[in-house]
gemmi code that builds the backbone of each chain (N, CA, C; Angstrom):
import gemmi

chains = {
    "A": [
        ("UNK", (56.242, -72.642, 109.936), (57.157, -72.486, 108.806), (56.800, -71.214, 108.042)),
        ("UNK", (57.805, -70.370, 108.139), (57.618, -69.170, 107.835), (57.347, -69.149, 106.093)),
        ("UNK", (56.872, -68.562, 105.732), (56.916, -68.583, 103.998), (58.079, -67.643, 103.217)),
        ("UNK", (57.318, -66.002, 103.867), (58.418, -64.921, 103.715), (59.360, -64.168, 105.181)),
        ("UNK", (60.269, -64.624, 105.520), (60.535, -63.516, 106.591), (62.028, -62.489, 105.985)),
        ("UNK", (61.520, -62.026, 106.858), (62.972, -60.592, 107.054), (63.807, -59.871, 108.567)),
        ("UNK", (64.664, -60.114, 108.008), (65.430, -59.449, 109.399), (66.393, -58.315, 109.305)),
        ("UNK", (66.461, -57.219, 110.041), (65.605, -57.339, 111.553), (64.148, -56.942, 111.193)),
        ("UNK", (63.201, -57.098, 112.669), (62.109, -56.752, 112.241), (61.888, -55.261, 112.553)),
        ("UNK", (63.001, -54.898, 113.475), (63.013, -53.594, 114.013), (64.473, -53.123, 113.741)),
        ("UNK", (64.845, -51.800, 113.576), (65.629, -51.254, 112.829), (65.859, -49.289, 113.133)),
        ("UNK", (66.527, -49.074, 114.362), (66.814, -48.044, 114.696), (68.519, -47.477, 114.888)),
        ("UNK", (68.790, -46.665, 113.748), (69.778, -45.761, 113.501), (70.156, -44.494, 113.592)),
        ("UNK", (70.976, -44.118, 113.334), (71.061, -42.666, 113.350), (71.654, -42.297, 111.706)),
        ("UNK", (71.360, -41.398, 111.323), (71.310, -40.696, 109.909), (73.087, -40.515, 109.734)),
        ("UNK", (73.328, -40.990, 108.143), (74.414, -41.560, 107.743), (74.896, -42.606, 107.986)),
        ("UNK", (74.305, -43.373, 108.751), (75.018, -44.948, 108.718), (74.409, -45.461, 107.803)),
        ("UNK", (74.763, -46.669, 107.499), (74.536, -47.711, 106.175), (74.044, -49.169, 106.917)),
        ("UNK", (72.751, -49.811, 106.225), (72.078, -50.677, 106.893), (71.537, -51.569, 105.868)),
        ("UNK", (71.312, -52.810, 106.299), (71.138, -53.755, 105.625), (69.904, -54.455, 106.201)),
        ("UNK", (69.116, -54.693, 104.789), (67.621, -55.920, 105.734), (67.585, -56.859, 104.491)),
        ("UNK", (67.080, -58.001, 105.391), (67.631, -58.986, 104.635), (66.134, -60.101, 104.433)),
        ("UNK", (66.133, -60.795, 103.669), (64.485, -61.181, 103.184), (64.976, -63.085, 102.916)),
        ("UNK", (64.017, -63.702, 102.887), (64.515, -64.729, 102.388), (62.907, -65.942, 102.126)),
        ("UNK", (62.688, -66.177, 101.057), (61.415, -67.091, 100.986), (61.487, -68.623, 100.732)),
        ("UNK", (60.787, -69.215, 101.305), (61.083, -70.615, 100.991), (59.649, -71.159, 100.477)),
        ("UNK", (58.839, -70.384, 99.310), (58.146, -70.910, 98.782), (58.301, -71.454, 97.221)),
        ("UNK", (59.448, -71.423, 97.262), (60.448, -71.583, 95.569), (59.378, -70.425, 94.717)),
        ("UNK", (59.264, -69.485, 95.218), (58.993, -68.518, 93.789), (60.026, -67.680, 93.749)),
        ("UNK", (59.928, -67.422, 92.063), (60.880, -67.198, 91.061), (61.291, -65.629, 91.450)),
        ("UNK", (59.831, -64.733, 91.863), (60.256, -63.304, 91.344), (59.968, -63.187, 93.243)),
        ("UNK", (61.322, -61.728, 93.381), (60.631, -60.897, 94.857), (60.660, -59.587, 94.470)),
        ("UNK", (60.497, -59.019, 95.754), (60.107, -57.408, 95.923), (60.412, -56.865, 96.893)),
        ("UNK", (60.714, -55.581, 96.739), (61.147, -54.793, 98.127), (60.042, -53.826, 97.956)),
        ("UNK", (59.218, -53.538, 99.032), (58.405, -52.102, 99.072), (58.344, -51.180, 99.991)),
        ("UNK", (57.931, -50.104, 100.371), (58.483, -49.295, 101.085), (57.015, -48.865, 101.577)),
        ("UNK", (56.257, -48.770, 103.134), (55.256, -48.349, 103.130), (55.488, -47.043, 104.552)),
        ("UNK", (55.622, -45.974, 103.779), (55.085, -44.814, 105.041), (54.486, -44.122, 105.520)),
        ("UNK", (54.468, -43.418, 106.223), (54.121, -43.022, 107.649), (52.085, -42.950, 107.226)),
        ("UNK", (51.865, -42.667, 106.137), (50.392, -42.535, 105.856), (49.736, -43.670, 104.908)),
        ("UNK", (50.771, -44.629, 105.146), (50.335, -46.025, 104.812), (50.673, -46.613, 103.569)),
        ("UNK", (50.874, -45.688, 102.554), (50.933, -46.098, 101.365), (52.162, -47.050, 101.253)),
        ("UNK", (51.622, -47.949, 100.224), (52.317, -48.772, 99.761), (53.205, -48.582, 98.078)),
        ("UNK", (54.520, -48.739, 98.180), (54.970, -47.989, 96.814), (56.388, -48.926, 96.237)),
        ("UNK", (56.065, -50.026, 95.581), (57.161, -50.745, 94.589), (58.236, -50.143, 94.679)),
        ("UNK", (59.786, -50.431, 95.433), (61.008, -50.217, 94.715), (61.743, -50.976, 93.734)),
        ("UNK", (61.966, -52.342, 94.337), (62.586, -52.997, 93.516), (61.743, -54.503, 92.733)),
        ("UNK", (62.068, -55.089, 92.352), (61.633, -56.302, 91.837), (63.092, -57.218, 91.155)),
        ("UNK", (63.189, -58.603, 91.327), (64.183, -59.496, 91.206), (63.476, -60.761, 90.212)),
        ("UNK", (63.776, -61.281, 89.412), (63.138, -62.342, 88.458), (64.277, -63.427, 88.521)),
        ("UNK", (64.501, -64.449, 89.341), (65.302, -65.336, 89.341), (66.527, -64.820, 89.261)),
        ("UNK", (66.943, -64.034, 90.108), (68.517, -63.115, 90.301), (68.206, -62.157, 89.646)),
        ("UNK", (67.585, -61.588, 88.438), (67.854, -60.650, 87.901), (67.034, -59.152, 87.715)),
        ("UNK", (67.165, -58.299, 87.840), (66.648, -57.162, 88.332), (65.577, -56.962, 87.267)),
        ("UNK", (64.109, -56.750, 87.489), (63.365, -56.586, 86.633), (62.228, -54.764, 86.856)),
        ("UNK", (62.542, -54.807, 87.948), (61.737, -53.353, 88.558), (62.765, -52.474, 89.016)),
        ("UNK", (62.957, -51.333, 88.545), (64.085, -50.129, 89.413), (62.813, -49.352, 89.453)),
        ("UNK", (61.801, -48.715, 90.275), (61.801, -48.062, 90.445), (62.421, -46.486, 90.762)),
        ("UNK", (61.726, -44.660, 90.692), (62.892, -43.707, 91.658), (63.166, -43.818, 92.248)),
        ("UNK", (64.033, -44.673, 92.859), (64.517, -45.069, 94.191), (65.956, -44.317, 93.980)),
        ("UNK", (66.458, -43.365, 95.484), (67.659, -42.768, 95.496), (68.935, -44.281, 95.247)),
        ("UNK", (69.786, -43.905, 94.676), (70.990, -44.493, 94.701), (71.765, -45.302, 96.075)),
        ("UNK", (71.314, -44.595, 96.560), (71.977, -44.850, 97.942), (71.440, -46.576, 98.291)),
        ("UNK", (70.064, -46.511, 97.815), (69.237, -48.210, 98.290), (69.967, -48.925, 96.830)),
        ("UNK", (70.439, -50.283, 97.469), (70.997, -51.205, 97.031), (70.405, -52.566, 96.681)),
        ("UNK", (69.172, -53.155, 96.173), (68.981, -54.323, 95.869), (70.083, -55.735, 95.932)),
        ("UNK", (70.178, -56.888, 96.231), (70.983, -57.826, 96.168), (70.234, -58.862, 96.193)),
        ("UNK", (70.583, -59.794, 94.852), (69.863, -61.070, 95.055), (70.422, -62.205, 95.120)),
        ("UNK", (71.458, -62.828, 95.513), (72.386, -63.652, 95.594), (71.899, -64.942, 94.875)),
        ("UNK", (70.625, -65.404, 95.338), (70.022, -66.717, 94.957), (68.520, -66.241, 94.628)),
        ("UNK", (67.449, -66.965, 94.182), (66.154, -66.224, 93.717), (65.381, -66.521, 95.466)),
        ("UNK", (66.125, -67.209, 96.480), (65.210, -67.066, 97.571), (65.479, -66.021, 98.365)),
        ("UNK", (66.205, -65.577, 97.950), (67.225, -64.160, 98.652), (67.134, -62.747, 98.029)),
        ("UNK", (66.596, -61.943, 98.927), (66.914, -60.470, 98.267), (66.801, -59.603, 99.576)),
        ("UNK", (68.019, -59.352, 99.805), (68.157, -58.510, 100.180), (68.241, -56.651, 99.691)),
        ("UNK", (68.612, -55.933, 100.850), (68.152, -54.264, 101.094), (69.532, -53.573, 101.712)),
        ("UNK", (70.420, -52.968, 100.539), (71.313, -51.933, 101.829), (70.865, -50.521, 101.350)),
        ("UNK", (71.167, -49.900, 102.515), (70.725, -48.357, 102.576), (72.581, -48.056, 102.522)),
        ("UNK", (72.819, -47.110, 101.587), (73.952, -45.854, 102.334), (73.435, -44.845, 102.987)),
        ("UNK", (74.211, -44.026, 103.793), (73.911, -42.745, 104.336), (72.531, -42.588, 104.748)),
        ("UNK", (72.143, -43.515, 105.655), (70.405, -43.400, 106.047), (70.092, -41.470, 105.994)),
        ("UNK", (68.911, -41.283, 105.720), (68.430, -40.110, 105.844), (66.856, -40.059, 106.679)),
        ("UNK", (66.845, -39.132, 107.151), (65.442, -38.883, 108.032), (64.073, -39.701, 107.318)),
        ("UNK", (63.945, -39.599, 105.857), (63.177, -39.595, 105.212), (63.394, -41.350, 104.620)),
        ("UNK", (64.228, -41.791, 104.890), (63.989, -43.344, 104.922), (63.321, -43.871, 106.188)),
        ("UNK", (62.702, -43.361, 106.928), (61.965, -43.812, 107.984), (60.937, -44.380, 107.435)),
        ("UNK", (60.412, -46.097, 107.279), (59.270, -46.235, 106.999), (59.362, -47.595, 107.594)),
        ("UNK", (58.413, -48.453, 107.048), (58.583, -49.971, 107.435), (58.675, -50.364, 105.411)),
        ("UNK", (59.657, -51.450, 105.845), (59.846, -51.718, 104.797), (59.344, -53.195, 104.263)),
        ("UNK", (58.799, -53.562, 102.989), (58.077, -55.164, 103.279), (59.140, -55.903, 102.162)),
        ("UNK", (59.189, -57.124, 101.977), (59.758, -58.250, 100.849), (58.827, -58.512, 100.798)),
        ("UNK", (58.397, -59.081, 99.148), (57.347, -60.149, 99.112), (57.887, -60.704, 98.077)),
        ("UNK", (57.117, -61.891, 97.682), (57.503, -62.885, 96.255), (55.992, -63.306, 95.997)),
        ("UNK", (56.226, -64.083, 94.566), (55.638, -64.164, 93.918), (55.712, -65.617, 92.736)),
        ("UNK", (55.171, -66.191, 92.485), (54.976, -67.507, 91.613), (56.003, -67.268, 90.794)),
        ("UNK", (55.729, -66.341, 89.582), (56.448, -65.749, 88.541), (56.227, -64.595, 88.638)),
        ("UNK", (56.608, -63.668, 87.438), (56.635, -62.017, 86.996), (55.441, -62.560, 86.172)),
        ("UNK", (54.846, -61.207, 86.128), (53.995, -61.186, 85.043), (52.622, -60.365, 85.239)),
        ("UNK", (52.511, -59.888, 86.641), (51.629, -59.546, 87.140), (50.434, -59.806, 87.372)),
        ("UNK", (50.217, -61.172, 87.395), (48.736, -62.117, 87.572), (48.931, -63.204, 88.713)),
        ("UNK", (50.050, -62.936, 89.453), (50.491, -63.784, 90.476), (50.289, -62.905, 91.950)),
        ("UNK", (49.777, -64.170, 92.880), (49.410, -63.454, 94.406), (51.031, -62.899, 94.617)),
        ("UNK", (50.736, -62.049, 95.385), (52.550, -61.846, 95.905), (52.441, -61.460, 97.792)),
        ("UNK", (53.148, -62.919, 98.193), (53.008, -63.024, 99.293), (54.227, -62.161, 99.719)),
        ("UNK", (53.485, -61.417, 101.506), (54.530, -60.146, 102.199), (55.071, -61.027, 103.276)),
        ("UNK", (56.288, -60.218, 103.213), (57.273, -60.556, 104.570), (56.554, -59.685, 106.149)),
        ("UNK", (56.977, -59.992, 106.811), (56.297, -59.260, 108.502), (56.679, -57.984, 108.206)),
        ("UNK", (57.307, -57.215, 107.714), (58.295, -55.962, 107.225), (59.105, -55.975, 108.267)),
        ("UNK", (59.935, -54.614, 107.692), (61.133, -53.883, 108.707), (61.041, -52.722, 108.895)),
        ("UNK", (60.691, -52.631, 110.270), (60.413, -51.125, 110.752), (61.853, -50.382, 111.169)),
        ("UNK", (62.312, -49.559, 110.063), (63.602, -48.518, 109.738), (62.963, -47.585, 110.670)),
        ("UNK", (63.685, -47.256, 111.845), (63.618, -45.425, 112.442), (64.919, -44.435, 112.493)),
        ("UNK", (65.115, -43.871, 111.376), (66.173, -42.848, 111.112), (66.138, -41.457, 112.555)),
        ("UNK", (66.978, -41.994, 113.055), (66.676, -40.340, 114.103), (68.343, -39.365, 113.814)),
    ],
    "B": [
        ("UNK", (50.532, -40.624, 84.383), (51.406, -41.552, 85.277), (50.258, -42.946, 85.405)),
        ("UNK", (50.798, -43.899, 85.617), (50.021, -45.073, 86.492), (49.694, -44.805, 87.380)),
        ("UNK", (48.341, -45.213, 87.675), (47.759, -44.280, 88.958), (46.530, -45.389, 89.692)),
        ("UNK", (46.483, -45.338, 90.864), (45.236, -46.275, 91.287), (44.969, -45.457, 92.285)),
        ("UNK", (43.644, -44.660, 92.226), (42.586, -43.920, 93.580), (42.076, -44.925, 94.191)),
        ("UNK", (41.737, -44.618, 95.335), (41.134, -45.486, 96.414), (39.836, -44.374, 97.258)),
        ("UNK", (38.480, -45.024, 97.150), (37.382, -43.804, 98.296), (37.165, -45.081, 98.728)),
        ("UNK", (36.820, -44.648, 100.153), (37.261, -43.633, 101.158), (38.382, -43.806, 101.471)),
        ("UNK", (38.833, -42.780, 102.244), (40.136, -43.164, 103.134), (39.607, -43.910, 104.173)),
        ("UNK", (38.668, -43.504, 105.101), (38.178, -44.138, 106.356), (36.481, -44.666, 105.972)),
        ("UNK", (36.644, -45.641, 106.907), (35.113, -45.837, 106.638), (34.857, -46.601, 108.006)),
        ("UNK", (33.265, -46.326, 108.508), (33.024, -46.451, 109.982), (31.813, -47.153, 109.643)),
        ("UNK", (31.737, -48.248, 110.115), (30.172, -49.136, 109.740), (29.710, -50.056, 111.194)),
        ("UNK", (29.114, -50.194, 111.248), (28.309, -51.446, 112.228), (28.584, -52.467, 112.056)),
        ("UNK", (28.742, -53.337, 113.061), (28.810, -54.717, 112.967), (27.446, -55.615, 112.387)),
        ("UNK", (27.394, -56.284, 110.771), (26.310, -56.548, 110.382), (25.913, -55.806, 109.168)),
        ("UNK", (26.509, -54.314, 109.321), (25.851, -54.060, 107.798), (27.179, -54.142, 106.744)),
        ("UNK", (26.991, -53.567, 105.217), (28.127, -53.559, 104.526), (29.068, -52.594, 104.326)),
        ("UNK", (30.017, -52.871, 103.621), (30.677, -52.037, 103.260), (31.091, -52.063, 102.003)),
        ("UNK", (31.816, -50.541, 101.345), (31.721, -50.895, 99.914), (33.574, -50.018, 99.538)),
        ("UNK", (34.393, -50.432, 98.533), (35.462, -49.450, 98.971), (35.686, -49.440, 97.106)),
        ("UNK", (35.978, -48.214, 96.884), (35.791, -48.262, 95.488), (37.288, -47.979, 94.988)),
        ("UNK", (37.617, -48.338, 93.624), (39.012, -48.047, 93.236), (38.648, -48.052, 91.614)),
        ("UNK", (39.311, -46.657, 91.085), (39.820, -46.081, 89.819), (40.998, -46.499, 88.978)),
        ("UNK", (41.552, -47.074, 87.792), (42.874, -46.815, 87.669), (43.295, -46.435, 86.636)),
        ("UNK", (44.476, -45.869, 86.432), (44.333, -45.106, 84.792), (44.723, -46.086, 83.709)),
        ("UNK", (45.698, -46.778, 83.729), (46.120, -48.082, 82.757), (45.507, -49.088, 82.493)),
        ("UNK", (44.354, -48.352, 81.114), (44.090, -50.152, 80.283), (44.688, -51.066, 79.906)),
        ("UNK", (45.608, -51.066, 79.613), (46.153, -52.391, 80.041), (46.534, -53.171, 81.006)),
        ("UNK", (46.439, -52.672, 82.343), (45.947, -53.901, 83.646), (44.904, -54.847, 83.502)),
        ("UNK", (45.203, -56.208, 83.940), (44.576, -57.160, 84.099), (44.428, -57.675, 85.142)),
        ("UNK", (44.689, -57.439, 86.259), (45.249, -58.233, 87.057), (44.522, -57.346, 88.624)),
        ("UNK", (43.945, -57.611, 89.233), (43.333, -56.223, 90.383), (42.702, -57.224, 91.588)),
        ("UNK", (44.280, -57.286, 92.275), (44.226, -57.829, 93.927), (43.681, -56.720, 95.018)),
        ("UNK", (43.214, -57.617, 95.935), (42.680, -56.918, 97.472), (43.523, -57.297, 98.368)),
        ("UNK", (44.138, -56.593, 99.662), (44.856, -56.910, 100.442), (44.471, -56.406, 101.606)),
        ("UNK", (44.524, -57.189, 102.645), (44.135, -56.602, 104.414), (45.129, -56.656, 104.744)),
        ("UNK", (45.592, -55.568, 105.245), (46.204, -55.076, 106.535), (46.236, -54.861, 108.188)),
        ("UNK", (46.275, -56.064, 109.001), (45.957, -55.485, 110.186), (47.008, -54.798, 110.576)),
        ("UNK", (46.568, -54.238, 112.046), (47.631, -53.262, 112.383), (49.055, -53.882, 112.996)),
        ("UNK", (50.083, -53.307, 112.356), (51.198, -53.908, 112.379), (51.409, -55.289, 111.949)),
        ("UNK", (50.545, -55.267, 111.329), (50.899, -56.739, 110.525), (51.376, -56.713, 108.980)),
        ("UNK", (51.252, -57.402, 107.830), (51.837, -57.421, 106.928), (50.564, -57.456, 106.174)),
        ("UNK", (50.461, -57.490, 104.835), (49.345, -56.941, 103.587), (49.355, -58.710, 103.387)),
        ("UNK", (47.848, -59.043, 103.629), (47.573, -60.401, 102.992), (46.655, -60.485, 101.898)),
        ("UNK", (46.850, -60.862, 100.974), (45.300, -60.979, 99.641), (44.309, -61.894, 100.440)),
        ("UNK", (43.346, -61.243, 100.071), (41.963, -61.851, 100.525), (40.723, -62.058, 99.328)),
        ("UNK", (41.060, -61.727, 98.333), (40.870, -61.662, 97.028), (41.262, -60.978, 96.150)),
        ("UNK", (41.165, -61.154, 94.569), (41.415, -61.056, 93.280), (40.656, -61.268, 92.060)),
        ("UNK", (40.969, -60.666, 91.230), (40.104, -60.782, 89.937), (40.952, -60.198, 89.103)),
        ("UNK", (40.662, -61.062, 87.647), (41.365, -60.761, 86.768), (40.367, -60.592, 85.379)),
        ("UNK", (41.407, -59.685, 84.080), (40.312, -59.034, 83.657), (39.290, -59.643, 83.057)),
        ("UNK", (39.177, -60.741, 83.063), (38.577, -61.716, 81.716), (37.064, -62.361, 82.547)),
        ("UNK", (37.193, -61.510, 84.373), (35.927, -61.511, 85.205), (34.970, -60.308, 85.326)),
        ("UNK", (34.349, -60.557, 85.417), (32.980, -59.085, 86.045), (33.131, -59.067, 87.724)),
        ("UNK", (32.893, -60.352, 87.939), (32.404, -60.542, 89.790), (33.464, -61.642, 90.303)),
        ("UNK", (33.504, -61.570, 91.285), (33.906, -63.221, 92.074), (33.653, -62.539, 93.440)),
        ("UNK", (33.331, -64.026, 94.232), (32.400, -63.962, 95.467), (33.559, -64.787, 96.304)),
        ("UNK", (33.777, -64.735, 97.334), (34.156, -65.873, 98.159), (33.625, -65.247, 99.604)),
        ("UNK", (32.836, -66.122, 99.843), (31.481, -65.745, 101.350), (31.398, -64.543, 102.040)),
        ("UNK", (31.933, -63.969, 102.383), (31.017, -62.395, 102.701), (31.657, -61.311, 101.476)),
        ("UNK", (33.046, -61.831, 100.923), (33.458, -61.106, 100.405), (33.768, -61.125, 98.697)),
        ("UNK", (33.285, -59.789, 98.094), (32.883, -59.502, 96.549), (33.504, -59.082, 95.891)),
        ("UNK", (33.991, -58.884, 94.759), (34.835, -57.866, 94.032), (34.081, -58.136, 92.290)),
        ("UNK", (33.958, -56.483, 92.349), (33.463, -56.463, 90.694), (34.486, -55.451, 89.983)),
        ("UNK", (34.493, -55.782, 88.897), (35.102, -54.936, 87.776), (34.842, -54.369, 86.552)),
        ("UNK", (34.658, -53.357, 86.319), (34.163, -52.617, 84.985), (35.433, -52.249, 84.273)),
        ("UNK", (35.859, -52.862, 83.491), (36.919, -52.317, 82.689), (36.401, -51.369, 81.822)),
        ("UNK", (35.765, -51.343, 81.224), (35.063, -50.011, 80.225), (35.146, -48.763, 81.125)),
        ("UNK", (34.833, -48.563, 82.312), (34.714, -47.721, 83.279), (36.322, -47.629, 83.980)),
        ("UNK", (36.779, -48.791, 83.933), (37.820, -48.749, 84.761), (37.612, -48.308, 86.222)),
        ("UNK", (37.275, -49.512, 86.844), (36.833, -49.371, 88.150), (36.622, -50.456, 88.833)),
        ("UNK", (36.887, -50.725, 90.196), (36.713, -52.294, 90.204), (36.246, -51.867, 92.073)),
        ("UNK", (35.344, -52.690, 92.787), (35.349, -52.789, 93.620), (35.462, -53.825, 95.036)),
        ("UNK", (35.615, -53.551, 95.769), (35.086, -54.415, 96.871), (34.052, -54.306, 97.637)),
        ("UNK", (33.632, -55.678, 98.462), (31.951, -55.497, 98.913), (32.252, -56.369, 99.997)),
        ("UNK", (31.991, -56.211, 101.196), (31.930, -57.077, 102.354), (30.706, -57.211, 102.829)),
        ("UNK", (30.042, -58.029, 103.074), (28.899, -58.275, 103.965), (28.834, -58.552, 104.913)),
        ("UNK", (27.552, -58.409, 105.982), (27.921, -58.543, 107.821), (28.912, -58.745, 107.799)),
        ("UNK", (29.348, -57.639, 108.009), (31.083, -57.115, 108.383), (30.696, -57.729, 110.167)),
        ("UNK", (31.904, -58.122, 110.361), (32.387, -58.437, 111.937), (33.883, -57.602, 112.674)),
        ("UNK", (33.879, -57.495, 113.986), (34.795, -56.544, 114.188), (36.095, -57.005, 113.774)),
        ("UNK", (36.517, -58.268, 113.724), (37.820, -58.431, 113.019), (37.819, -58.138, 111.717)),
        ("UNK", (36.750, -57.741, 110.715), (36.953, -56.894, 109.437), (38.130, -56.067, 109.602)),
        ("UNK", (38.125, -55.376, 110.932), (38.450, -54.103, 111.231), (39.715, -54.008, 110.487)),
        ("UNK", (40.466, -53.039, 109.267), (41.831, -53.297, 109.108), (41.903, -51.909, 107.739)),
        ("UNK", (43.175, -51.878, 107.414), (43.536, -51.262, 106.278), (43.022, -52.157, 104.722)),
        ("UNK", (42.278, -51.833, 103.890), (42.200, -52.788, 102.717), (42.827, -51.405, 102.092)),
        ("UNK", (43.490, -52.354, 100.892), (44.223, -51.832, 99.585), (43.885, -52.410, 98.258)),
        ("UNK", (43.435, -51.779, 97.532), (43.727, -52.513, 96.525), (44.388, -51.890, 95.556)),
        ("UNK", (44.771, -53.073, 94.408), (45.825, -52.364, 93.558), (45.647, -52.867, 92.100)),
        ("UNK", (46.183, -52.623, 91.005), (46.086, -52.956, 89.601), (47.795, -52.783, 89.236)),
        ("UNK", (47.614, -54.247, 88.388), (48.959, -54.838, 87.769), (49.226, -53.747, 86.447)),
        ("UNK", (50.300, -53.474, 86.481), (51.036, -53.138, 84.751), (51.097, -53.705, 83.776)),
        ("UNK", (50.252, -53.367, 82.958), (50.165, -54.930, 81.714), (50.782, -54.148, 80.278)),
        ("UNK", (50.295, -54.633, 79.585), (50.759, -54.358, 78.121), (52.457, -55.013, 77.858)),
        ("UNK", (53.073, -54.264, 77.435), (54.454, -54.937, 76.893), (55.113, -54.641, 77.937)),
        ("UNK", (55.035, -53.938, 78.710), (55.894, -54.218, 79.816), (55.026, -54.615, 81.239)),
        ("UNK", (55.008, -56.019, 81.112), (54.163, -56.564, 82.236), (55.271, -56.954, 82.692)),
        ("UNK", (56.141, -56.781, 83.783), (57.084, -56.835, 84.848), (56.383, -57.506, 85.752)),
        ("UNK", (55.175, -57.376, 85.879), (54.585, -58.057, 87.291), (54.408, -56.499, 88.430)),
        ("UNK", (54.663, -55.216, 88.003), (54.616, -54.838, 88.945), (52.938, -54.136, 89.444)),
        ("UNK", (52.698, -53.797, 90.359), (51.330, -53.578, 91.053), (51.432, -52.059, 91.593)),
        ("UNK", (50.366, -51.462, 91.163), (50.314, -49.804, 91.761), (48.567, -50.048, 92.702)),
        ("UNK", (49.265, -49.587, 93.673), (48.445, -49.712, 94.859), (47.691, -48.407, 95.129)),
        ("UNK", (46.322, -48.742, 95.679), (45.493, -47.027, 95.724), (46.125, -46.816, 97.210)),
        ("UNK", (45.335, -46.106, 97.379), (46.017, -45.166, 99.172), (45.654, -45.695, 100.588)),
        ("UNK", (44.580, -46.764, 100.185), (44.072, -47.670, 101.406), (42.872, -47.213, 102.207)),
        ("UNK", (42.319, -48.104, 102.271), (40.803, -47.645, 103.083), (41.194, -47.648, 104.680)),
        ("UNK", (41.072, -47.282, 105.834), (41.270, -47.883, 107.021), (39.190, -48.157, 107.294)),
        ("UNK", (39.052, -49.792, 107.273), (37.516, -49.988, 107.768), (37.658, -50.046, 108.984)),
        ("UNK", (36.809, -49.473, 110.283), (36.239, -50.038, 111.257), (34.799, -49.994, 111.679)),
        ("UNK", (34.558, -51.118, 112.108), (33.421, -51.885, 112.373), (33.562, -51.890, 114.206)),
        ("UNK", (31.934, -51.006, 114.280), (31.623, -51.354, 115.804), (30.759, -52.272, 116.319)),
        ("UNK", (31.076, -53.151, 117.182), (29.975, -53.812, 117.774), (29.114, -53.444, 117.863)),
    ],
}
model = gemmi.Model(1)
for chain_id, residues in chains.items():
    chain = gemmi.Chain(chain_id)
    for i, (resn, *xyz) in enumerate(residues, 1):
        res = gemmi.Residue()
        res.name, res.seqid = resn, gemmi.SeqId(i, " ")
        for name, pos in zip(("N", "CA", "C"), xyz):
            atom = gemmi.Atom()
            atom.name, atom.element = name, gemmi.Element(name[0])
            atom.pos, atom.b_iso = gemmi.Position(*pos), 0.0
            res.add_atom(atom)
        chain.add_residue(res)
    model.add_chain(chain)
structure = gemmi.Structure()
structure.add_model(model)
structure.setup_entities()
């Protein structure tokens, strides 16, 4: 029983299409996350969700789309993929917001923009 | 800016002795300073935590101390074994009035441990 997953786990496009990854947790916590880790590992916060509602925007270009339909749900659309969205991308959640909570990761999604 | 350093980038040890991975961060008001392993191609799991109101916590080979005056917190593994082997990260929470919950992560150690 999965806790966090995401789909797809693999994710190869070509630059300007528009793509969607999709997350979903079934540990009833309240808050998730989208993060973005590339090519030299780093790990770097885009979004954050608090029971549907958007609590983290990171600089994230316009083009990336947050969606949280339900608080077990948050999804990821890209417009106009670009070279430089190539990374693996992770979901995680979390108990609550507040920043004293573990925040469990999804398997990620490995995006390859060619 | 919010900022969390991470030394070393790499670190190469023996199977049996320790290891030590140090992390900086600029925001006193974090409380909150998780550890996460990374194996390869796998996903970031916590393997410990400490929060600010600790100095130390132990859980069996593995240590984490924190100097908030210094602002600095570390990790400590003992007889490391080759499945040590992995990316550790650690990171410090955003606190003060805007505690969002969010976490700034240092740049990641990659440990390996040889038989």
């Amino acid at each position: 029983d999965t806790a966090v997953s995401q789909t797809p786990k693999y994710l190869v496009t070509q630059m300007g299409n528009d793509k969607s990854i999709k997350c979903e947790q079934n540990l009833g916590h309240d808050t998730m996350y989208w993060y973005k880790q590339d090519s030299k590992k780093f790990l770097k916060i885009m979004f954050s969700y608090n029971n549907k509602e958007l609590i983290i925007n990171e600089t994230v270009p316009n083009r990336f789309s947050p969606k949280s339909p339900d608080k077990a749900h948050l999804n990821l659309h890209i417009n106009s993929l670009e070279l430089g969205d190539s990374a693996v991308y992770f979901c995680a959640s979390s108990r609550q917001w507040g920043g004293q909570y573990e925040q469990y990761f999804g398997p990620g999604t490995r995006l390859t923009v060619t | 800016g919010e900022n969390v350093e991470q030394h070393p980038s790499t670190l190469s040890v023996q199977e049996g002795d320790s290891a030590v991975i140090k992390c900086t961060y600029s925001d006193s008001a974090s409380n909150y300073f998780p550890w996460y392993k990374q194996e390869l191609g796998k996903r970031p799991q916590l393997i410990i935590d400490i929060r600010s109101n600790v100095g130390e916590k132990k859980d069996q080979r593995i240590a984490v101390t924190l100097n908030k005056t210094a602002k600095h917190f570390s990790l400590h593994i003992t007889e490391t074994q080759p499945e040590d082997s992995a990316v550790y990260f650690c990171a410090a929470s955003i606190g003060g009035s805007s505690n969002t919950g969010k976490l700034i992560f240092g740049q990641g150690t990659t440990l390996q441990v040889k038989p």
